[in-house]
C-alpha positions in Angstrom: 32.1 -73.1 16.6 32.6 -69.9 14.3 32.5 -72.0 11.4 28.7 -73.3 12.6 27.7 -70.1 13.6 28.4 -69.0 10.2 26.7 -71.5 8.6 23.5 -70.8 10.7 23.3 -67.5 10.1 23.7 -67.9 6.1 20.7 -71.1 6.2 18.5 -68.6 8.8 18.1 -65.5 7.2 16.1 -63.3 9.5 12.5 -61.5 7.5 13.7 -57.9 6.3 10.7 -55.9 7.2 10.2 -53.3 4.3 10.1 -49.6 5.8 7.0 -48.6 3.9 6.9 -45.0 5.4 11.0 -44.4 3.8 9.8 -45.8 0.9 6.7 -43.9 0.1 8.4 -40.6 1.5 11.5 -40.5 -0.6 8.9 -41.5 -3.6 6.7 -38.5 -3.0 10.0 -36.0 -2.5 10.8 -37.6 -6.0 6.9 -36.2 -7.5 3.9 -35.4 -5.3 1.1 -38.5 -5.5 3.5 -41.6 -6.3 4.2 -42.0 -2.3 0.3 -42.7 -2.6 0.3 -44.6 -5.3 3.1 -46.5 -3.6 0.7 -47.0 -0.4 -2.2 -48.2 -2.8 -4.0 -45.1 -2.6 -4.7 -44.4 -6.6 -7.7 -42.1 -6.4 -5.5 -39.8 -3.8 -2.2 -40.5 -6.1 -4.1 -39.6 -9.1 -5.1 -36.6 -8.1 -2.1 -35.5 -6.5 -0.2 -36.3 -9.8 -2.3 -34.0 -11.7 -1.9 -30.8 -9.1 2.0 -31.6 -9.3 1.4 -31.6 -13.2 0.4 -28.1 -12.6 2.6 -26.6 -10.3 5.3 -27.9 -12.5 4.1 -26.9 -15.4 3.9 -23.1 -13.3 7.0 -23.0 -11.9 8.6 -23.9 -15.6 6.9 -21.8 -17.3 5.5 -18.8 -15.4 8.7 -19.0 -12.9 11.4 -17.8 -15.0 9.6 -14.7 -16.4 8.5 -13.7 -12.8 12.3 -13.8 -11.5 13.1 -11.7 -14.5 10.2 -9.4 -13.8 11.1 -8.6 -10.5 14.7 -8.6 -11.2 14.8 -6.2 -14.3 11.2 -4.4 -13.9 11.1 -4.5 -17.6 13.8 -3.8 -20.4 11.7 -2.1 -22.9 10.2 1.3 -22.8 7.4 2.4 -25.1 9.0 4.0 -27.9 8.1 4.7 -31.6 9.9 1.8 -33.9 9.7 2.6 -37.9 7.8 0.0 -39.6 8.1 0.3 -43.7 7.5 3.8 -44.1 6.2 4.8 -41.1 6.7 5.4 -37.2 4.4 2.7 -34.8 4.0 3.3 -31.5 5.2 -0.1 -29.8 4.4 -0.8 -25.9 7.4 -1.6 -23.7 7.3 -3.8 -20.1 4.9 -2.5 -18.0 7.1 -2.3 -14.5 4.2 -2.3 -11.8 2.7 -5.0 -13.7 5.4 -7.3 -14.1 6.1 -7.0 -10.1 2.4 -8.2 -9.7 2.6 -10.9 -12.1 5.9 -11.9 -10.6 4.5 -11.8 -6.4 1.3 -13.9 -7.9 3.6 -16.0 -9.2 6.1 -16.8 -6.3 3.1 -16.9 -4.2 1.2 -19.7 -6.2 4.4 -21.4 -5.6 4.3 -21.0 -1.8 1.2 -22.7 -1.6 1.9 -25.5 -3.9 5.7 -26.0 -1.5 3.1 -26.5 1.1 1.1 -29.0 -0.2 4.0 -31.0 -1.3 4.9 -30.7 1.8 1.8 -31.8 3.6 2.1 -34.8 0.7 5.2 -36.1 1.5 4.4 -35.8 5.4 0.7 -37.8 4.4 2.7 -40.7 2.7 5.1 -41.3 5.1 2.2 -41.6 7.6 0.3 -44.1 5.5 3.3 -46.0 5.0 3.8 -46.1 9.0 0.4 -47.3 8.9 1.1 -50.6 6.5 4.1 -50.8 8.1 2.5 -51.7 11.9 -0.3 -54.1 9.4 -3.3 -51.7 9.5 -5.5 -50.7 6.4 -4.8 -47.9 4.0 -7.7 -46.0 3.8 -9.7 -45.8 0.0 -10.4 -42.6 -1.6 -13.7 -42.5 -0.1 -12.9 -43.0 2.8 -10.1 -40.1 3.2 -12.6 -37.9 1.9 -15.2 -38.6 4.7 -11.9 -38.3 7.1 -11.2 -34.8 5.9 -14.9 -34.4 5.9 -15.5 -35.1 9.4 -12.4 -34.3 11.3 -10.8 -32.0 9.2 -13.1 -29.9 8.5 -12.0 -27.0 10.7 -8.4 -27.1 8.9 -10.3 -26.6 5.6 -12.4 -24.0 6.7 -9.3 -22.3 8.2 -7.2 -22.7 5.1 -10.0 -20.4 2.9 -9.4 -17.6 4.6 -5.7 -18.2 5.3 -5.3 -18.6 1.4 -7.4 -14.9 1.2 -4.5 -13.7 3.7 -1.9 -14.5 1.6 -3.0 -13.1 -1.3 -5.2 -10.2 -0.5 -3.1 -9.2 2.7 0.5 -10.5 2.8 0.8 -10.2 -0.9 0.1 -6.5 -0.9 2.3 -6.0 2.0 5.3 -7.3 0.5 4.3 -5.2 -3.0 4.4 -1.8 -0.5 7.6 -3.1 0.7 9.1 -3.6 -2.9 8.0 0.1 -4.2 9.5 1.5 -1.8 12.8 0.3 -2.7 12.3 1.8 -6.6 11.7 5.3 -8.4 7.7 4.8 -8.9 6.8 8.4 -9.1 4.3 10.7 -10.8 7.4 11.7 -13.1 8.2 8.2 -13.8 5.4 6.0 -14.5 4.8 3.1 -16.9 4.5 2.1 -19.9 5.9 5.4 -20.7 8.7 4.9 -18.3 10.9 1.9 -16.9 10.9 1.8 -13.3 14.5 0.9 -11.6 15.5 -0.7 -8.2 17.0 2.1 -6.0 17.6 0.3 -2.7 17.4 2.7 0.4 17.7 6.0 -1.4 14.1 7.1 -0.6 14.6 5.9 3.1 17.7 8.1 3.3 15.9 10.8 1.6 13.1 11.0 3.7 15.4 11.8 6.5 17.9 13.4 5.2 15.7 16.0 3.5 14.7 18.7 5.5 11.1 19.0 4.4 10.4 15.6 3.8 12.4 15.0 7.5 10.4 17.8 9.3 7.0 16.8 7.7 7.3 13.1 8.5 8.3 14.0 12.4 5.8 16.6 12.6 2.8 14.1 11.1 4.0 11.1 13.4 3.8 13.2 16.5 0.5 14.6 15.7 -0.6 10.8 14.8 0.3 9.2 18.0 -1.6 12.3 20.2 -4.6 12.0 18.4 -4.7 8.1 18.7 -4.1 8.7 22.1 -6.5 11.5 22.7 -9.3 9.7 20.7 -8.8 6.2 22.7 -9.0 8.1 26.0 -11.6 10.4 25.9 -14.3 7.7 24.2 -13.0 5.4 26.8 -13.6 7.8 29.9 -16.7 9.4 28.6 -18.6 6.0 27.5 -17.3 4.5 31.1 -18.6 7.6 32.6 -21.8 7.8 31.2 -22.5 3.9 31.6 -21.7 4.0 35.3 -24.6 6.6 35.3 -26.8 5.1 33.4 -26.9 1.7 35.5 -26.7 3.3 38.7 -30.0 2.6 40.7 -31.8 5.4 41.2 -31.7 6.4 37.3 -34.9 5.8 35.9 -35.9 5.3 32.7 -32.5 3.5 31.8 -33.7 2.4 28.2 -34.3 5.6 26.9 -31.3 7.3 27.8 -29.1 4.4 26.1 -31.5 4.6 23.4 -30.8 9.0 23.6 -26.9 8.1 23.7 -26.7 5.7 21.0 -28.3 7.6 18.0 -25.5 9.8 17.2 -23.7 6.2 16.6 -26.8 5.3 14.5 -26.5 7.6 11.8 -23.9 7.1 9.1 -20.4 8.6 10.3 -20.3 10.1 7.0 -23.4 12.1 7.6 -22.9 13.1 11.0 -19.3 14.3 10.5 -20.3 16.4 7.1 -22.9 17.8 9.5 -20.5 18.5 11.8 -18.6 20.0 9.2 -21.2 22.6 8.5 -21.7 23.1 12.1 -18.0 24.1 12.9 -18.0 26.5 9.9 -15.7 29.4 11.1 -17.7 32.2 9.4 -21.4 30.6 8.1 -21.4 27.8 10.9 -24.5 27.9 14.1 -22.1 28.0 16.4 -20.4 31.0 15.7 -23.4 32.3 14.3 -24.8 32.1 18.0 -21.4 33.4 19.3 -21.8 36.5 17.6 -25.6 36.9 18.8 -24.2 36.9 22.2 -21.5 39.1 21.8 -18.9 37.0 22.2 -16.0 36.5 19.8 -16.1 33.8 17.1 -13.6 30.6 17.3 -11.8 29.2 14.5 -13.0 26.2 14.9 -11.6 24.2 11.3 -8.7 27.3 10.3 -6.3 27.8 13.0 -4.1 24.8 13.4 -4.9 24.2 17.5 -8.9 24.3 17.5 -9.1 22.5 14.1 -7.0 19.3 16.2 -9.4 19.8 19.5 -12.7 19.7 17.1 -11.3 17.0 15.8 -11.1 15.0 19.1 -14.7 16.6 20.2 -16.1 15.1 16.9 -14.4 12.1 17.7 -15.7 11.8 21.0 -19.0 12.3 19.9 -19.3 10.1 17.4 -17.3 7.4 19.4 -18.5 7.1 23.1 -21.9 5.8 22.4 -20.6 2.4 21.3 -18.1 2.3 24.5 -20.9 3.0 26.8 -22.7 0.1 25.2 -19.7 -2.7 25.6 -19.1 -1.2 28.8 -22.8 -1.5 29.9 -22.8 -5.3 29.0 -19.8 -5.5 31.0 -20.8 -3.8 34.2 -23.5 -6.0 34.0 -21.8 -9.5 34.8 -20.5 -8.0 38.0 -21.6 -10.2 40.5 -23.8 -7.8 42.7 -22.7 -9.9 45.9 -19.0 -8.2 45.3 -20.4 -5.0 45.6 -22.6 -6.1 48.9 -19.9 -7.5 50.7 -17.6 -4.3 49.9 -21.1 -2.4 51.5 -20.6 -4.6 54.4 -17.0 -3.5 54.9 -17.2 -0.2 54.9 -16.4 0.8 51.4 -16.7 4.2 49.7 -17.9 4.7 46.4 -14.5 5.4 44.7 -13.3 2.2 46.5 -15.8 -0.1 45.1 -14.8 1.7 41.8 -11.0 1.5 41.8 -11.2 -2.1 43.4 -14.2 -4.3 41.7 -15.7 -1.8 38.6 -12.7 -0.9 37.4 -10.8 -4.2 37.1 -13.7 -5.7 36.1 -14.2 -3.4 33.2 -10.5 -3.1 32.2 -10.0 -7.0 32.1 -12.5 -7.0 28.8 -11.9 -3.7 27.7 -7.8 -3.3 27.6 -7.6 -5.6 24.3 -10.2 -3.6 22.7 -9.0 -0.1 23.5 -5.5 -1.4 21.8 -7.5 -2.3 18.7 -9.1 0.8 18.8 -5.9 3.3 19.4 -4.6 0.5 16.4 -7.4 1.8 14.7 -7.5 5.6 15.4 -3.8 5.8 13.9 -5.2 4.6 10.7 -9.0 6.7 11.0 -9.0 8.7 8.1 -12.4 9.0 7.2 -13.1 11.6 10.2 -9.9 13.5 9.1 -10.4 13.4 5.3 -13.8 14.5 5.6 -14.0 17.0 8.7 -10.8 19.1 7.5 -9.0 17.2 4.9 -6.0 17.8 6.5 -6.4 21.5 6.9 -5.2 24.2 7.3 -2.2 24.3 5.2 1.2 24.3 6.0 3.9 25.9 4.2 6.9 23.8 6.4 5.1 20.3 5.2 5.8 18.4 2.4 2.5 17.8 0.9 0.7 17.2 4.3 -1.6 19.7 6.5 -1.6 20.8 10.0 -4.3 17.4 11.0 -3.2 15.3 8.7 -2.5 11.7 10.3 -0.1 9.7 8.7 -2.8 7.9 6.7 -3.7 10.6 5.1 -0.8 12.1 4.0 -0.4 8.4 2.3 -3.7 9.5 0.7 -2.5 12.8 -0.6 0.9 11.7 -1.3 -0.5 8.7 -3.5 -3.5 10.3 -5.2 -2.8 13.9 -5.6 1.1 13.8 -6.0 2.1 11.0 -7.3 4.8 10.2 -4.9 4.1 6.4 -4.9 8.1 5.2 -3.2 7.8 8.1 -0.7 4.1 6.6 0.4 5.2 3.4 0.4 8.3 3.8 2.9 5.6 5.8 5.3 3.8 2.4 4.8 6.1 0.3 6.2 6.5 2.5 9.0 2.7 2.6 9.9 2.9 -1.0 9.4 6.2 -1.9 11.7 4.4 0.5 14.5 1.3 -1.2 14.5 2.1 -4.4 14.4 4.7 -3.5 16.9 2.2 -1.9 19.4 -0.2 -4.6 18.4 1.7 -7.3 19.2 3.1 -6.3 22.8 0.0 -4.8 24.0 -1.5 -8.1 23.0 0.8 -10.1 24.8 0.8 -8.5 27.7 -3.2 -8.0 28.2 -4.7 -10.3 31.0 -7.3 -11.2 28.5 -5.5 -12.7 26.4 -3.7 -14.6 28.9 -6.5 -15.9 30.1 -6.2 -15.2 33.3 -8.3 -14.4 36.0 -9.2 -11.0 37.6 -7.8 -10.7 40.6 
């Protein structure tokens, strides 16, 4: 019986199906496109062949400078070398631009690792495809696929690729100065610049001044993002819940009268203001002194330069609030408000119960953007006091200068390039950190429902 068995199974082979997907997968791991040509997909293939021609050609060429770049920052210095009979000036690495070079590099790289990916995922689909006896599709047709039904991805992936590259990428190149010695002191080509690891972090701390500045700044930052967010909040939802009230007439010309200050330039208005605040030649102490009464420092002493900062602020800031507020208020349902009438309800009740919610539901993901925002406003600073007044205890940095702008002053006017960089990452970890948690836990976002 075994012996027939045998001989039955050796005369009745059973078809061995070919796994076309394992096939055309482990081909296109071996070099992007021949999965494709595999699946009898040449113009797809072709093409694919000639972008893995390239990013092979990059990585063997272009990746083992950028390594070194990144790795040594350079080797030579300029320095004088004596050719014959006399001295030449000969230009060494440039550090900063062999880090660039290197991070374009390794991110070109990134990209083409995706698309291999994507092609070795594309084969193995197609070969799924012949495997279950359907149609591989032509050129032509694969391009009206993508065409039609993947359009949104490419659309998406333009902008993702300017991400990468004009947002991650600069990211990551703040990240890697702050690890070095890039100062005003020691700057290329005249200089090499060397890989330090956490001594600037420790410095920044350890270091009284730099220490005392950096907590005195942060502290400073977070009020005035808070102070800013608040008071345009409140006075826009304030003056939007008188606009729209009923007995207000002419309701087009006063939100037509509150939005012009947000009409002019910021620029303008806040040099303006500027003038206006002048402690000894500005109209408002001018008028002070008219009516006997003694003159405020408005933009000198430390205190009332930070409050006419926020009034500015609030100025300039509360018109657009009352506007998205104004849209808002105006979806309400008006039966809500009737059958709270019917009920018995005050005023404040409707207010804390339907107005309120209502508002904040819409509102709460754009006030964290905007206190996101205020931590990083430095055109009002820079331009209403530049930082000012001066503080002997601070390191480089003024009594109302914001973190941002003490990156400003630090970069620009002292050269202090590592220093600026580590107070980068910081803004960055504490926004993204605020961002993201805020985010998460707004009812917007959610997409849930006002209750």
């Amino acid at each position: 019986m075994y012996e027939h068995r045998k001989t039955l199974e050796g005369v009745y082979q059973p078809h061995k199906v070919v796994e076309h997907r394992k096939v055309a997968a482990v081909l296109s791991v071996l070099l992007m496109g021949l999965g494709q040509l595999y699946n009898r997909q040449y113009g797809k293939g072709i093409m694919l062949l000639i972008f893995s021609s390239l990013g092979i050609y990059t990585a063997v060429t272009r990746l083992p400078h950028a390594v070194w770049g990144i790795v040594t920052l350079g080797e030579k210095e300029r320095h004088l070398e004596k050719v014959g009979k006399i001295y030449k000036q000969v230009m060494g690495d440039h550090s900063i631009f062999l880090l660039v070079e290197g991070l374009i590099t390794i991110f070109l790289l990134i990209v083409f690792a995706w698309i291999y990916f994507l092609n070795i995922k594309d084969a193995y689909r197609t070969g799924k495809i012949r495997e279950e006896g359907g149609a591989t599709s032509t050129f032509v047709q694969s391009l009206k696929y993508v065409a039609e039904y993947r359009f949104p991805q490419i659309a998406i992936s333009i902008p993702m690729l300017g991400i990468l590259f004009f947002t991650i990428m600069p990211i990551i190149f703040m990240i890697l100065l702050a690890f070095t010695n890039y100062t005003i002191n020691n700057q290329p080509p005249a200089h090499l610049i060397d890989w330090q690891g956490f001594k600037t972090f420790k410095d920044i701390f350890v270091i009284k001044s730099w220490s005392h500045t950096l907590y005195s700044v942060a502290l400073w930052t977070f009020v005035w993002a808070l102070l800013t967010t608040l008071t345009s909040f409140i006075g826009g939802f304030a003056v939007a819940l008188v606009v729209q009230r009923k007995e207000v007439r002419l309701k087009s010309f006063w939100r037509t009268l509150f939005i012009l200050p947000y009409a002019i330039p910021a620029f303008v208005s806040t040099l303006i203001l500027k003038n206006i605040f002048n402690g000894q030649f500005g109209p408002i102490n001018q008028y002070l002194k008219m009516l006997g009464l003694p003159v405020v420092p408005w933009l000198s002493d430390p205190t009332m330069a930070k409050i006419t900062l926020v009034i500015v602020n609030f100025w300039l800031s509360f018109p657009v609030m009352m506007l998205m507020i104004i849209g808002i208020l105006s979806t309400i349902p008006s039966d809500m408000y009737e059958a709270a009438d019917i009920d018995g309800a005050s005023g404040f009740q409707k207010l804390r119960l339907i107005t309120y919610p209502a508002v904040m539901f819409s509102m709460a993901p754009l006030l964290v953007m905007q206190f996101v925002g205020n931590i990083n406003n430095f055109n009002l600073i820079f331009l209403l006091t530049g930082g000012k007044p001066g503080s002997s205890d601070f390191r480089f940095a003024g009594h109302t200068d914001i973190l941002i702008t003490w990156i400003y002053k630090l970069t620009i006017d002292q050269g202090q390039y590592n220093f600026a960089s580590v107070i980068g990452i910081f803004i960055f970890i504490i926004l993204s950190f605020f961002a993201v948690w805020s985010i998460r836990n707004t009812k917007a976002f959610k997409e849930e429902e006002v209750k």
